[in-house]
N, C-alpha and C positions, 0 to 999 in steps of 0.2 A: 515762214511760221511753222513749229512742228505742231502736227496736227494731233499728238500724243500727248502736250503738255497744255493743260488749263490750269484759268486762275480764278478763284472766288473769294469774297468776302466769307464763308463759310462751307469746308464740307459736313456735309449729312452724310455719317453709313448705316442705313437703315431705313427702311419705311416704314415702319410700326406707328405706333401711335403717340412716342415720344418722339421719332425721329421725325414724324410730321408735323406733330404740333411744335416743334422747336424752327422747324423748316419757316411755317408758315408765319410764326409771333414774330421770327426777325427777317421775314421778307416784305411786312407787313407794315416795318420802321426802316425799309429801304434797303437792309442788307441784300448783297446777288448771294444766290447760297444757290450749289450744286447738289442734287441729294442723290445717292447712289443704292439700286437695290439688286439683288444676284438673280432675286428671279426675273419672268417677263415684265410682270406688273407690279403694283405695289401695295397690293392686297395681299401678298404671297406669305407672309410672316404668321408670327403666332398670336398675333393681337384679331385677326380673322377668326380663331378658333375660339375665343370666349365667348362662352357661351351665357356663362350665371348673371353678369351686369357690374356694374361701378359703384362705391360707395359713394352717396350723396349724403342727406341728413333726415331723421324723423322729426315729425313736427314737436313729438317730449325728448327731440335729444340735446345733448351737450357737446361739444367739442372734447370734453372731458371723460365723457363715458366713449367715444370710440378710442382714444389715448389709451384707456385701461384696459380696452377689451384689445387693442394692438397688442401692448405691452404683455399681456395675459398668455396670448397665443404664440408671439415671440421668446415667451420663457424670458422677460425681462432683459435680455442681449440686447435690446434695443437701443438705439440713438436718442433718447429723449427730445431733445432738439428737434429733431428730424422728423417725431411721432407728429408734434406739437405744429410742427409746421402742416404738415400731412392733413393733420384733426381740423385745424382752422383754416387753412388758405384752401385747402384742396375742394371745399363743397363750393366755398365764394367762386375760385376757378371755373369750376365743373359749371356755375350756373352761367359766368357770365359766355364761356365758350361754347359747352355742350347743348346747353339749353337753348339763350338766346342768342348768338353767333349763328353757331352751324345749325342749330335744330336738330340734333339726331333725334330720331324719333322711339324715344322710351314708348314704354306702355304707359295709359292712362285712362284714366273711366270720362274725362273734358277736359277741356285745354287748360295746363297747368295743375291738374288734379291728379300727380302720378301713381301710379302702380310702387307701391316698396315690399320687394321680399327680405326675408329672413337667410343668413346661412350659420354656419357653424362656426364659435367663437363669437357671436355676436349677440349683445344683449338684446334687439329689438329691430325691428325690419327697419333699416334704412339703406337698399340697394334698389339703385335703377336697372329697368333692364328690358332690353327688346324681346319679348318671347325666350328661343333658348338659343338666340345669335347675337347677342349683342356685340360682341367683335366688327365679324362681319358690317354690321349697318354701322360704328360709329368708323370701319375702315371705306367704307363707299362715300360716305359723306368726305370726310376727310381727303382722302385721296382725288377725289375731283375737284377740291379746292387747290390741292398744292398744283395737279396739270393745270389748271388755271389761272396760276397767278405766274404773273408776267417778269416775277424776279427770282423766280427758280427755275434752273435749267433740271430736267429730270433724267437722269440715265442711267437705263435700266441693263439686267444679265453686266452688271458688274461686279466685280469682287474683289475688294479690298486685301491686299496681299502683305505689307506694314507701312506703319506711321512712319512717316519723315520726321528726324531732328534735327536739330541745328547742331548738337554736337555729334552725333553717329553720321551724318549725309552730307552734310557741306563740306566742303575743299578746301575754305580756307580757313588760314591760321585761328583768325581774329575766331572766329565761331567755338573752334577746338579749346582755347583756351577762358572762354568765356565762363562761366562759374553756372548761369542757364542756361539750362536747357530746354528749348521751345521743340512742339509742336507744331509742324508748317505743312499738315497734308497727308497726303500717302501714294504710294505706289498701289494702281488699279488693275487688275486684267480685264481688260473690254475680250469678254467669251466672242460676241460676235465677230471679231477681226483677230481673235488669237495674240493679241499684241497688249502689252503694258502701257500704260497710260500713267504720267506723274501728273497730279492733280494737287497745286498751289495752294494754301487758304491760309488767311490770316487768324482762324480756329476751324478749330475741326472737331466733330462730334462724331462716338460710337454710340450708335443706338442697335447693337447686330442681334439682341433677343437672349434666349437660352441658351442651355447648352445639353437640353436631354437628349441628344442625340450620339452624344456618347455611352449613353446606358441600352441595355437590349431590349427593353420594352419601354415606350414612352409615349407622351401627348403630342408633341409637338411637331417640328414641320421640318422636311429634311436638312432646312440651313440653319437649324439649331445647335452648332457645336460649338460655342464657344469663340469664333473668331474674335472677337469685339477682346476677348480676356487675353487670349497669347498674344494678340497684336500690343494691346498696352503692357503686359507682362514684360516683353523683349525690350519695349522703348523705355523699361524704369519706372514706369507708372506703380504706387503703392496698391496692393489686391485687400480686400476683407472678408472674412464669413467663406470664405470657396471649400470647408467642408458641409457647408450646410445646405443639402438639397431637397426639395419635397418633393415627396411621391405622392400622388394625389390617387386616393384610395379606392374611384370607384372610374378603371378605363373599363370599357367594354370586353367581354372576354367574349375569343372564338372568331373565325373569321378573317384573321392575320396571317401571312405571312412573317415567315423570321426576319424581328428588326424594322419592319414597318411599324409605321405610327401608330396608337392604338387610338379607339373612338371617347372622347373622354362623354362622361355623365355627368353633367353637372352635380357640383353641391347644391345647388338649390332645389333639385328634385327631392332631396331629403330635408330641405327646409322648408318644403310645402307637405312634407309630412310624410315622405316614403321609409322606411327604415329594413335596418342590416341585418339577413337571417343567414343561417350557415345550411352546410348540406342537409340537417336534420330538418332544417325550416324554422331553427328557434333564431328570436331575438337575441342577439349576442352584448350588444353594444353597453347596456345596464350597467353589464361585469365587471367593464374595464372601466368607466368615468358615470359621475351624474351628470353631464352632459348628456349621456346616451350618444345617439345618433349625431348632435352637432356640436361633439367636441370639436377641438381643433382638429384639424391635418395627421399631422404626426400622430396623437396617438391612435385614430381611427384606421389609418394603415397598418400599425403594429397589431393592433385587435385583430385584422383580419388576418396578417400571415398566420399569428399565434393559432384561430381559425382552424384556416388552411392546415396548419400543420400536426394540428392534433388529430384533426379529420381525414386527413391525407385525401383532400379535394385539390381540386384545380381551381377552384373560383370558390365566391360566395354569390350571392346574392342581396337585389332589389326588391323589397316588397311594395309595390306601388297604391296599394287598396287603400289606404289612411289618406291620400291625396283626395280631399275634397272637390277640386277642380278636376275640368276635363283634361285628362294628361295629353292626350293628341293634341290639344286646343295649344295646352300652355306649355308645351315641349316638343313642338311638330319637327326639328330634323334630330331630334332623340331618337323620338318613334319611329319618326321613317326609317334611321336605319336599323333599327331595330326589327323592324319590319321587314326588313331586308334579308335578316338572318333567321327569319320565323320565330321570330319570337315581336308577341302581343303585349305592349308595353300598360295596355289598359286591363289584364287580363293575366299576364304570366310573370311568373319571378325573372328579374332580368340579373341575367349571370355579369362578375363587376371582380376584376381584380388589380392591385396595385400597379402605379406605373412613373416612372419618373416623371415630372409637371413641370415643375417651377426655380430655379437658383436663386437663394435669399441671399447667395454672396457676389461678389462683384470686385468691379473697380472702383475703389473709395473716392466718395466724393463729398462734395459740402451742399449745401441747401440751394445753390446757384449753380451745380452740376459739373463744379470747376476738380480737376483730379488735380492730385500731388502734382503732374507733370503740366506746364507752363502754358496755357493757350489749348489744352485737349480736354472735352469736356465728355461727358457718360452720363447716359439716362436710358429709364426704361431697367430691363432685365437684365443687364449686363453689368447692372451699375450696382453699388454697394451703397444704398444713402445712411443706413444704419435702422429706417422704419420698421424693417421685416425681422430683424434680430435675427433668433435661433430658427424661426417656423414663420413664412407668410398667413397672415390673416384674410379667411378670405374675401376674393373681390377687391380687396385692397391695389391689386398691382397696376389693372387698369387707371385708375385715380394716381397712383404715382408716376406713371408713366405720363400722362396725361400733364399732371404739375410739373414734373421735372421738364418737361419739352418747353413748357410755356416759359417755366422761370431760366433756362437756357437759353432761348431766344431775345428774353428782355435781356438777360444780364451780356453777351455777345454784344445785343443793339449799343449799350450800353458804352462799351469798350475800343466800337468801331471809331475811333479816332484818327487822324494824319498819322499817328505812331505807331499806330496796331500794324498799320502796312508792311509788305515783306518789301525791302531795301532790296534795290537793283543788285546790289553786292552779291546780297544772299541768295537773289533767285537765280545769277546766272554761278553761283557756285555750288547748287544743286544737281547732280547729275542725274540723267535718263536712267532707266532700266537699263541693267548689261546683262545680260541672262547669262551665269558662265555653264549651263548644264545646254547641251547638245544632241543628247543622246536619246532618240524617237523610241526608246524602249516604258513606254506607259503598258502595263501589264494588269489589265482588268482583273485577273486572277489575282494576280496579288493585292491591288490594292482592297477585293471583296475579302481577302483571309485577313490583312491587317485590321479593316473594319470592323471583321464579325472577333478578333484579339481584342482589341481593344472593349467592345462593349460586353460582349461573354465574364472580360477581368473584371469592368466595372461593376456588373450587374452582382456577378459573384460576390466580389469582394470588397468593393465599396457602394455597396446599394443601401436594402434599408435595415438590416444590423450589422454591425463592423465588428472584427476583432485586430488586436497587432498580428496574430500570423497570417489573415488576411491581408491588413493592408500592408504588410510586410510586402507579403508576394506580389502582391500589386504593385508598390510601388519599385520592384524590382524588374519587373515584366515592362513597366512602361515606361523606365530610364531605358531600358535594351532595346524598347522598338522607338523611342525619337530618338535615339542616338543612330540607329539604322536608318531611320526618315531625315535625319539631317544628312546624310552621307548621300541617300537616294535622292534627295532635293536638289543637291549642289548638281548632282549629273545629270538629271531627265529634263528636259524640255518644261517649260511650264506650263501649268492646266490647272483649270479650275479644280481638277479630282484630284492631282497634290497639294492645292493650296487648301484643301478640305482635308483631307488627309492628315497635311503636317498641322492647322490648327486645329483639328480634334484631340490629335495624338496629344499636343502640348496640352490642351485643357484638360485630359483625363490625367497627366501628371500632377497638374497645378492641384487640381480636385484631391486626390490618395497623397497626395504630399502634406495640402493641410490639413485631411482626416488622420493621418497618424500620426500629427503634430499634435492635436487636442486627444486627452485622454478622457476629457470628461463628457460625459452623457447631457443632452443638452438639445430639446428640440427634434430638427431633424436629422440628427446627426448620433446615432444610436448607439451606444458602444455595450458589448454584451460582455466583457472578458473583464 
């Protein structure tokens, strides 16, 4: 038996909170699912790092009025369909999993009597939310259910290298000539053994997260590049929305190293009442929208560079005084690290400047997470359902990821039929990994100037205003360096730091490819020329 080749009824790439809750709905209905994450553990992603909470529902709400406040914030690019499913299944979800299932534990004044905040873009408090970690506590929950349950095998510091098809990988004829093209797995690097691993599955889900780690200042968590996109990009899988990125307007300034993560602020700090002053100390927000302080996303970033640039500041500013509550209390690892940086978050203006957050485009999918391409399903951030349109609404994405994992795992359980199975045929006309590159020149030097290339173009040039000479250049810069990473791939030895490498590189193209594809201004996707 090769101790390199496994087989499941489903792989999982991702541990987030769709690639769990997908894990766990169809292990649940007896699928074996493999679920695979790159870091140690599987709290490691950026579903950890939310901080603001999930939409649930207000006791005066409608299914209706969060539809319109989506579609509002979305700039109307939305999925209708997809809002509609979001609006109504996603709170009945959220109760019978989040609430009575796992128990996470939201805030509440007695049992059952939740805590609901406000953020921006939204008519009326209906967000649950742990203090200012909710990530974190619905990732602890979760994740000790999935090492728990006795039909998922968990394997961790993996990383998915591409998808297996039936027509790009199989050998024989019959496959080649077959008109479908299936989805059956993918090629792994197991980091701890240095070695490729092909891993079988009758479906296979990407749930790989973001992709701000292509840009030079961002929220997110360093295995944020996009893999989940160049993987299905290569195998033919249809993309959508991939010029539409949000920067989420209030990261922590100061404190960073170049190209390190930045500390996000929640929106909800400003939805418990803090609001945006500039170096002079004035309320800025008024000028640009009646929304004030909780417009959407997109224009409250623009506000600020515009700011920034008149002022020729580095940052703007947090006024926290208007927060009736205790902010230590209801934003305790805000403050703390705030605190960290001396700065008094009950007391001092807290310095806040833009930073790539969120990707509202992805790999198209339908309401059951199934992509264009036959048996490969996408959920979570990586996926394109059509809910988020032009701009994510916030706190929205936890709840999508959330649904989409769940309605993934029914619809798989679903599917697991005598037929669904891979045919002896097919699996032994799969071959191993053949690594044809040999050559032990991994050059840390290099790959840190390709890195700091690639995010320097992005940030520059396709960040949060675009022009065509801009993304001109960009997209010329970063046809030259994957076409130099495709040359260097085939000859260096493989490592998890070229398989990061070459799927960044690919997503920062796919990214400036379809922003100077759309000429129109729209959302997060700014065009100034």
């Amino acid at each position: 038996m090769n101790n390199f080749r496994l087989q499941s009824d489903a792989l999982i790439i991702g541990s987030g909170i769709a690639g769990s809750m997908a894990a766990l709905t169809l292990a649940d209905q007896g699928g074996d699912v493999i679920l695979i994450t790159a870091g140690e553990d599987l709290k490691s992603g950026n579903t950890s790092l939310a901080q603001g909470g999930i939409v649930y529902r207000n006791e005066n709400d409608d299914p209706k009025f969060l539809e319109k406040d989506i579609l509002t914030a979305g700039w109307k690019h939305n999925f209708t369909r997809a809002v509609r499913y979001l609006a109504r299944k996603g709170p009945e979800v959220l109760q019978e999993t989040f609430l009575e299932k796992y128990k996470i534990p939201f805030n509440q004044r007695k049992p059952n009597d939740w805590y609901l905040t406000r953020e921006g873009g939204h008519g009326l408090p209906r967000i649950l939310y742990c203090d200012d970690h909710t990530g974190r506590n619905i990732m602890e929950v979760l994740s000790e259910a999935v090492e728990a349950h006795e039909n998922i095998r968990v394997l961790t510091r993996r990383t998915a290298i591409d998808l297996l098809t039936t027509q790009h990988h199989a050998k024989h004829l019959d496959f080649k000539y077959n008109l479908s093209n299936q989805c059956i797995g993918a090629y792994v690097f197991n980091e701890n053994l240095g070695k490729v691993e092909t891993i079988l599955s009758k479906f296979t889900l990407l749930a790989t997260g973001g992709i701000g780690q292509v840009f030079l200042h961002t929220t997110n968590t360093t295995g944020s590049i996009g893999s989940g996109l160049a993987m299905a990009h290569r195998a033919g899988a249809r993309l959508m929305n991939c010029e539409y990125v949000q920067f989420h307007p209030t990261a922590l300034y100061g404190g960073n190293k170049r190209g390190e993560r930045r500390f996000l602020v929640s929106e909800a700090v400003r939805g418990e009442g803090a609001v945006l002053v500039n170096a002079q100390g004035e309320q800025f927000m008024p000028r640009y929208d009646t929304r004030a302080d909780l417009a959407p996303r997109d224009i409250v970033t623009r506000a600020i560079m515009d700011e920034m640039l008149h002022s020729d500041a580095d940052c703007v500013y947090l006024d926290t005084s208007g927060i009736k509550s205790d902010v230590k209390k209801r934003f305790p690892t805000i403050s703390d690290t705030c605190q960290k940086m001396g700065v008094d978050m009950g007391t001092d203006l807290v310095p806040v400047v833009p930073a790539a957050h969120y990707f509202c485009g992805g790999i198209l999918v339908d309401n059951r997470g199934r992509s264009t391409l036959e048996k490969l399903y996408a959920a979570g951030e990586c996926s394109c359902t059509g809910v988020h349109g032009a701009n994510r609404l916030a706190s929205t994405s936890l709840l999508e990821g959330m649904l989409w994992g769940y309605s993934v795992g029914h619809d798989m359980a679903s599917r697991m039929t005598r037929s669904a199975a891979l045919s002896r045929k097919l699996n032994d006309s799969i071959p191993d990994w053949v690594s044809i590159g040999h050559e032990h020149d991994e050059d840390p030097a290099l790959i840190a100037q390709d890195w700091s290339n690639i995010r320097n173009t992005m940030w520059n040039y396709v960040g949060i205003a675009r022009t065509s000479n801009r993304l001109n250049r960009a997209f010329s810069d970063m046809r030259k360096l994957t076409k130099n990473l495709q040359d260097f791939y085939r000859q260096t030895e493989i490592s998890k730091n070229i398989i990061d490498l070459f799927h960044g590189s690919q997503t920062a193209y796919i990214v400036t490819l379809a922003a100077l594809r759309n000429t129109e201004t729209k959302g997060c996707h700014y065009r100034i020329d």
